[in-house]
Steps between C-alpha positions, in 0.01 A plus 500: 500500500479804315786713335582795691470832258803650410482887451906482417405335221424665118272192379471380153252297471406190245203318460502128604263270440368135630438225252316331785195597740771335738720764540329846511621764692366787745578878459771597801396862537120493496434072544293498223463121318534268434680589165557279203744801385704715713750770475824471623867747592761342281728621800313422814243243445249713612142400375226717428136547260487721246343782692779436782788471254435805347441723874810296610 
């Protein structure tokens, strides 16, 4: 199930990271991935790529 996008929300985003090819994650906004490295809202959850993170 996705994550809805919250536009009440100001993200800040951090980079998170896998240590394992076992959990990877996919970009919420555009569904690009797999991703061995993702960027996440420190309020919201909200998970997006670079590109994404940085539009969002």
């Amino acid at each position: 199930m996705a994550v809805a996008h919250s536009a009440s929300c100001s993200h800040e985003f951090v980079m998170i990271k896998s240590d394992t090819t076992i959990v990877l994650w996919n970009c919420n906004l555009c569904h690009s991935g797999p991703h061995w490295y993702i960027w996440e809202c420190t309020k919201c959850k909200f998970k997006a790529c670079r590109p994404c993170s940085v539009k969002a």
